[in-house]
N, CA, C and O atoms as a GROMACS GRO file, in nm:
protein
  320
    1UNK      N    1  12.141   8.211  13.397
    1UNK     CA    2  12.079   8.146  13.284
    1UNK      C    3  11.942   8.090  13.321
    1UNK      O    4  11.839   8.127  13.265
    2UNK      N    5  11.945   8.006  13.409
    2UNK     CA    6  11.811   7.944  13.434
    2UNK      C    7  11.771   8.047  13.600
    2UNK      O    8  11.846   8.107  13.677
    3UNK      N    9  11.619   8.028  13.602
    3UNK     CA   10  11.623   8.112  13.734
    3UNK      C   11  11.468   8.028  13.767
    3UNK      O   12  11.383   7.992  13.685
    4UNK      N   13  11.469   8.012  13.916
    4UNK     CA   14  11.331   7.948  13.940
    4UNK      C   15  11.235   8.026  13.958
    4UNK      O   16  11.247   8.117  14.041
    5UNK      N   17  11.107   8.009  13.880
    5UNK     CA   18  10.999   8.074  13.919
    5UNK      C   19  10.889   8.059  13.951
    5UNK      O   20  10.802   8.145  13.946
    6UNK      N   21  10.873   7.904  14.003
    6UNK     CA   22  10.764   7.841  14.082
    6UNK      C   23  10.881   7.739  14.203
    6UNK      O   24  10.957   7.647  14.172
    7UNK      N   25  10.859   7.794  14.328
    7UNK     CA   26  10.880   7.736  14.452
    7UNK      C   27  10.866   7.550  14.508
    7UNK      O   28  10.781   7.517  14.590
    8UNK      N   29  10.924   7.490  14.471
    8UNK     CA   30  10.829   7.361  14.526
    8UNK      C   31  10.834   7.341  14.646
    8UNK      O   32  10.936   7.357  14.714
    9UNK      N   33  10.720   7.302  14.690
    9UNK     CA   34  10.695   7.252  14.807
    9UNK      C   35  10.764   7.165  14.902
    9UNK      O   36  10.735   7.047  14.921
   10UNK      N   37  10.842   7.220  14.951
   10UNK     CA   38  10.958   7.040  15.040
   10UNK      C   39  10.882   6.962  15.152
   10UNK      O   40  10.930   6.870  15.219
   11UNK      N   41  10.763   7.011  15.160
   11UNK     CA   42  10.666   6.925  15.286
   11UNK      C   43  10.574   6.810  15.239
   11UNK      O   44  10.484   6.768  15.313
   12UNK      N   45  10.601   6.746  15.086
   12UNK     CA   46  10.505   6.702  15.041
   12UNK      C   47  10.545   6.527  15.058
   12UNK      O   48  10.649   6.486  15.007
   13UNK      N   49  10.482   6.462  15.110
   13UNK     CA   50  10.516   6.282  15.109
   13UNK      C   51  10.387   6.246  15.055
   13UNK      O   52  10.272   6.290  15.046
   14UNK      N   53  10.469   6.129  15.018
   14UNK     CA   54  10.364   6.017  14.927
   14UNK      C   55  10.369   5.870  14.929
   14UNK      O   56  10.472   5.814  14.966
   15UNK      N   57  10.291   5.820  14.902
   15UNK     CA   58  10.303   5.643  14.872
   15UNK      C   59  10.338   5.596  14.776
   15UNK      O   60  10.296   5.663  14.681
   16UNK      N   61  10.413   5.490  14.736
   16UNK     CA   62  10.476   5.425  14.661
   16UNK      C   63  10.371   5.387  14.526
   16UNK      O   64  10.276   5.310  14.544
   17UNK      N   65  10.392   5.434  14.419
   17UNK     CA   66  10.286   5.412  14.320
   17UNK      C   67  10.240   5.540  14.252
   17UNK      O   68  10.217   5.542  14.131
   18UNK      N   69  10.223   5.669  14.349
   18UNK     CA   70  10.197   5.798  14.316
   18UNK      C   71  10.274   5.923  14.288
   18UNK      O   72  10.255   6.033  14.340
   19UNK      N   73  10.374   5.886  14.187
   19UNK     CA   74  10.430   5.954  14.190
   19UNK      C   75  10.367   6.144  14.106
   19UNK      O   76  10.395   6.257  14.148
   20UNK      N   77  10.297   6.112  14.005
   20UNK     CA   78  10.229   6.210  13.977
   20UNK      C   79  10.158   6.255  14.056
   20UNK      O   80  10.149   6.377  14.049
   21UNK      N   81  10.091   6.200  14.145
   21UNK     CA   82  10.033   6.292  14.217
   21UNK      C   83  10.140   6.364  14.322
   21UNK      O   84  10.119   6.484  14.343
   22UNK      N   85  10.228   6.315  14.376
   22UNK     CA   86  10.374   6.392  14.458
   22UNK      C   87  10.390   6.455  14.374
   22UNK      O   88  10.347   6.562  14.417
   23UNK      N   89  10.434   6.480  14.242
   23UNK     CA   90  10.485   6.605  14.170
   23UNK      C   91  10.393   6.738  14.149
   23UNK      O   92  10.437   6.853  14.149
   24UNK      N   93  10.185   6.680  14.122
   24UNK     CA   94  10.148   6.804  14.131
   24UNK      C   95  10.147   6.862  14.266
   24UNK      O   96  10.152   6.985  14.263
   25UNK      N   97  10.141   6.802  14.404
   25UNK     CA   98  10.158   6.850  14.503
   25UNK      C   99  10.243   6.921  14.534
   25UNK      O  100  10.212   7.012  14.611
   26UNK      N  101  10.361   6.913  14.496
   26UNK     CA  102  10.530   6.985  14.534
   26UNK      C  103  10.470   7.094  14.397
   26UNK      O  104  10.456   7.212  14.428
   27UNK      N  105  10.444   7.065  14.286
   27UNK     CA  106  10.420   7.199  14.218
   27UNK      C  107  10.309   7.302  14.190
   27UNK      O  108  10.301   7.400  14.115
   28UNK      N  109  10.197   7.223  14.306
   28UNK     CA  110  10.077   7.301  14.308
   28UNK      C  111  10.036   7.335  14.212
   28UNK      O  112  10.019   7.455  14.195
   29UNK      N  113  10.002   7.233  14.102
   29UNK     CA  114   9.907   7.234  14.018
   29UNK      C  115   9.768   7.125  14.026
   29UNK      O  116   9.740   7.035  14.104
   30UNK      N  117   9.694   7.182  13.900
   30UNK     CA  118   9.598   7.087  13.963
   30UNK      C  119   9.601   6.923  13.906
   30UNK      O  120   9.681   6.904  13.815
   31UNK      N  121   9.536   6.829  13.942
   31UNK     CA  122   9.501   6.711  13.945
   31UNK      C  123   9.425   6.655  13.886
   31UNK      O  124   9.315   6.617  13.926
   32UNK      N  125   9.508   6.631  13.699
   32UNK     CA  126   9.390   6.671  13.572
   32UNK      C  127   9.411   6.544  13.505
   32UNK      O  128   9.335   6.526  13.410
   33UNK      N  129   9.485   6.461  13.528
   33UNK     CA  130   9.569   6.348  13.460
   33UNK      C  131   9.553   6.204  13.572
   33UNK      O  132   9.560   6.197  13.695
   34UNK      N  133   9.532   6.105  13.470
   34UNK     CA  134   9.555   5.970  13.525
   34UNK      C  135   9.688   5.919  13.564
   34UNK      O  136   9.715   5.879  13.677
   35UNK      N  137   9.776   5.924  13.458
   35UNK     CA  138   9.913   5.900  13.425
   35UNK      C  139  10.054   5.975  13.434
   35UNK      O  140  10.062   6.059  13.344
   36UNK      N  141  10.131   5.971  13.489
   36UNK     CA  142  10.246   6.066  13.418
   36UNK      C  143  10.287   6.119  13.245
   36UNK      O  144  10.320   6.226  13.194
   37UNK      N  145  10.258   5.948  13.186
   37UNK     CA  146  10.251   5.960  13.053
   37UNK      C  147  10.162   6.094  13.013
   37UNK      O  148  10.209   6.198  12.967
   38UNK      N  149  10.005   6.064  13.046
   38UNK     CA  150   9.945   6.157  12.957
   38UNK      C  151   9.979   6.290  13.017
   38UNK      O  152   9.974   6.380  12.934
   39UNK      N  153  10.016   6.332  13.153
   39UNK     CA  154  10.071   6.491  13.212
   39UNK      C  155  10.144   6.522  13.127
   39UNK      O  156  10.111   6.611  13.048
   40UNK      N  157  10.305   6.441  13.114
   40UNK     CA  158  10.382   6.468  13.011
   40UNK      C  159  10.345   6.495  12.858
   40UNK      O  160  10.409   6.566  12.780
   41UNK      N  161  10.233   6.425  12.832
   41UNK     CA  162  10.199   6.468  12.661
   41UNK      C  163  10.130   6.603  12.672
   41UNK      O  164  10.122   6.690  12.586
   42UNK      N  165  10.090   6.602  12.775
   42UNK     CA  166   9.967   6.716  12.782
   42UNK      C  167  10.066   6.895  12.830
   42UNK      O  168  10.020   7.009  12.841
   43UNK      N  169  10.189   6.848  12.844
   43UNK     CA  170  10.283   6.949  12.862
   43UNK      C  171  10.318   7.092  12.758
   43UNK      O  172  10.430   7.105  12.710
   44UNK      N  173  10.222   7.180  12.737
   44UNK     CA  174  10.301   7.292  12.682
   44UNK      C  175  10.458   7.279  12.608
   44UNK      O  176  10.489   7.239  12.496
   45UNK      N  177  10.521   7.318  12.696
   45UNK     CA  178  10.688   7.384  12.663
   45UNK      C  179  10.767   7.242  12.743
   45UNK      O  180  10.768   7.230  12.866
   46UNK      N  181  10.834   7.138  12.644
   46UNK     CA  182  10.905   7.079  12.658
   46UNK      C  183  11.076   7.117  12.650
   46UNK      O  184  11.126   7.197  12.571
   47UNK      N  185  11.152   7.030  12.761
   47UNK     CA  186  11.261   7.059  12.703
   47UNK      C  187  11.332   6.919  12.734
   47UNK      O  188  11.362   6.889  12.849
   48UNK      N  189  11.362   6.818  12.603
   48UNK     CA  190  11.387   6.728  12.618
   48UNK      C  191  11.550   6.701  12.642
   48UNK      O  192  11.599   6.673  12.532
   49UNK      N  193  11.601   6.700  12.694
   49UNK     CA  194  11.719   6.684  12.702
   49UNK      C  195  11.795   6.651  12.875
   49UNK      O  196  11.755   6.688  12.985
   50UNK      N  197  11.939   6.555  12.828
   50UNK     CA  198  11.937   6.524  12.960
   50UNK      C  199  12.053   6.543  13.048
   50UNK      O  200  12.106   6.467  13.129
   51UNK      N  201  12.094   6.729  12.996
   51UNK     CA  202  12.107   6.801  13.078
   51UNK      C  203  12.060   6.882  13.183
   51UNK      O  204  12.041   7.002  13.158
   52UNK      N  205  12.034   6.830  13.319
   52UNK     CA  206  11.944   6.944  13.399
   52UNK      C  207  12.019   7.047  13.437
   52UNK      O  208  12.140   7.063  13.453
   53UNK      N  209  11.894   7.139  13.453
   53UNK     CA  210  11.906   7.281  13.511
   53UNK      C  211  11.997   7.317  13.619
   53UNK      O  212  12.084   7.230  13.625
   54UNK      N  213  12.013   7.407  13.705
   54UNK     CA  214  12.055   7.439  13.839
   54UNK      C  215  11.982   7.495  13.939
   54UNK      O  216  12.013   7.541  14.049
   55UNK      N  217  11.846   7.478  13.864
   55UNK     CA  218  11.748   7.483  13.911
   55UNK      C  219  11.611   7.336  13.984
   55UNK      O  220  11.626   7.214  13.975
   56UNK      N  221  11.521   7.394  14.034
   56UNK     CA  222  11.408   7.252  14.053
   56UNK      C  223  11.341   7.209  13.980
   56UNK      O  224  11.239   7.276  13.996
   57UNK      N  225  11.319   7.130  13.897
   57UNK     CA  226  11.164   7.100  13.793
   57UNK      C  227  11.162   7.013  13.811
   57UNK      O  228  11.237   6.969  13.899
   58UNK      N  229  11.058   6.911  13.725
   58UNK     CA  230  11.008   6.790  13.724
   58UNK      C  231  11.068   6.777  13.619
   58UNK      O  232  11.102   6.849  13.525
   59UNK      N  233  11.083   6.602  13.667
   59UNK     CA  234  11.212   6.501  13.523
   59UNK      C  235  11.080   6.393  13.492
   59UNK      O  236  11.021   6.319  13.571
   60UNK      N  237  11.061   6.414  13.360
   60UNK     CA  238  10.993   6.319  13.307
   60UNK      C  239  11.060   6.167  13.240
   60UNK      O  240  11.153   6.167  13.159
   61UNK      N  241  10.997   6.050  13.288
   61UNK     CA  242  11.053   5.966  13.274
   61UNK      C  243  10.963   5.844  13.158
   61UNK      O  244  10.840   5.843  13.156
   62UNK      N  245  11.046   5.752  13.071
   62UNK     CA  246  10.882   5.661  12.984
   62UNK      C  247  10.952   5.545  13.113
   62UNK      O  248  11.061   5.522  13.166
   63UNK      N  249  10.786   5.486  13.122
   63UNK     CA  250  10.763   5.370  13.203
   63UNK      C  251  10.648   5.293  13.150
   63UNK      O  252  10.540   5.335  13.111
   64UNK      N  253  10.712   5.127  13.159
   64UNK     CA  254  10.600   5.082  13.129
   64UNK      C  255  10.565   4.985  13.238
   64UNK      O  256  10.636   4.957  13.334
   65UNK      N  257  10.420   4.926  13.205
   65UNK     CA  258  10.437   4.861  13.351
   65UNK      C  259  10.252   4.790  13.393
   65UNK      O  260  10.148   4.812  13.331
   66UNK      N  261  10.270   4.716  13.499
   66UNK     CA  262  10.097   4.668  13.501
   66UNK      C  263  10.072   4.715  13.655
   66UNK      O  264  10.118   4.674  13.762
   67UNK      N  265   9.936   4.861  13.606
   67UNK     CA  266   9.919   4.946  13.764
   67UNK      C  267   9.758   4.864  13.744
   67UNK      O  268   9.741   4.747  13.711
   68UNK      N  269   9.662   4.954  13.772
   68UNK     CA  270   9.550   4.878  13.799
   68UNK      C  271   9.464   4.932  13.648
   68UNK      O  272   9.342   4.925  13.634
   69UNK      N  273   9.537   4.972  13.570
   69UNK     CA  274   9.428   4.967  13.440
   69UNK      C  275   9.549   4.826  13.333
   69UNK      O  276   9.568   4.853  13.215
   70UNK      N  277   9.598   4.725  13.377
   70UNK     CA  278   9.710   4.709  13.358
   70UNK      C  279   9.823   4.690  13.262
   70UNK      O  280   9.921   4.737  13.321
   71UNK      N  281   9.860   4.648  13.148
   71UNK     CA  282   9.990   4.697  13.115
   71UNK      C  283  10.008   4.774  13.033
   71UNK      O  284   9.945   4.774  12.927
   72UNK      N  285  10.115   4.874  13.069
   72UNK     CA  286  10.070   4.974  12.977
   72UNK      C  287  10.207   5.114  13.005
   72UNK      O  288  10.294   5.120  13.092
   73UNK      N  289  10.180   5.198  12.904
   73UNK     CA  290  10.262   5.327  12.960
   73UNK      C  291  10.233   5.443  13.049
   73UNK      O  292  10.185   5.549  13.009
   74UNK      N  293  10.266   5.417  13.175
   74UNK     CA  294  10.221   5.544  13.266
   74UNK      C  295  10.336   5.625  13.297
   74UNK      O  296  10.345   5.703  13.393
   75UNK      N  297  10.430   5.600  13.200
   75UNK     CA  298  10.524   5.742  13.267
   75UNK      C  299  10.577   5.709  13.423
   75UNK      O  300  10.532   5.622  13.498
   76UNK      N  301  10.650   5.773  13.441
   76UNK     CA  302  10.697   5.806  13.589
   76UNK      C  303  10.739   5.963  13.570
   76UNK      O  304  10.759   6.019  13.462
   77UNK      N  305  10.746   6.019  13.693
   77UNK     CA  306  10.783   6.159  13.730
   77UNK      C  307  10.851   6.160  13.848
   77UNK      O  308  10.823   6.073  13.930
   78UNK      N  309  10.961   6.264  13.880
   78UNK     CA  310  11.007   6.297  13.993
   78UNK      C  311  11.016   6.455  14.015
   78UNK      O  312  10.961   6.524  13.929
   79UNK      N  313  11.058   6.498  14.085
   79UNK     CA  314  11.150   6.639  14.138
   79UNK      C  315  11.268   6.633  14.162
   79UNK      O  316  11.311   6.571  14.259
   80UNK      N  317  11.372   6.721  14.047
   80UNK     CA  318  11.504   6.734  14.072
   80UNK      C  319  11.534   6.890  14.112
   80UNK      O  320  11.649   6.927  14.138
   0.00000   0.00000   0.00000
């Protein structure tokens, strides 16, 4: 049913705070976005639901919170 067709990267570490940038790194894309929030809006083909795959993707998460533009919605992201 599901089948992977972009590889992620398992060599990728990061600092506490960056998580968007760890996710385009593990998915080798580019580095176009401030936020997780706006990556996630700026997403093509959603699939909202919170059954995952058996596969790897990125889990989009809402976060709110005070970073250095401060309070506000920046999303969080991971790799499952």
């Amino acid at each position: 049913m599901w089948e992977q067709v972009t590889n992620p990267r398992d060599d990728v570490t990061s600092k506490p705070g960056l998580c968007l940038w760890f996710a385009q790194e593990v998915w080798q894309v580019p580095h176009q976005f401030a936020t997780a929030w706006e990556a996630w809006q700026a997403i093509r083909y959603r699939h909202e639901s919170r059954e995952l795959p058996n596969v790897s993707v990125p889990v989009w998460f809402d976060h709110w919170g005070t970073y250095g533009k401060g309070y506000g919605q920046y999303g969080h992201v991971v790799t499952y």
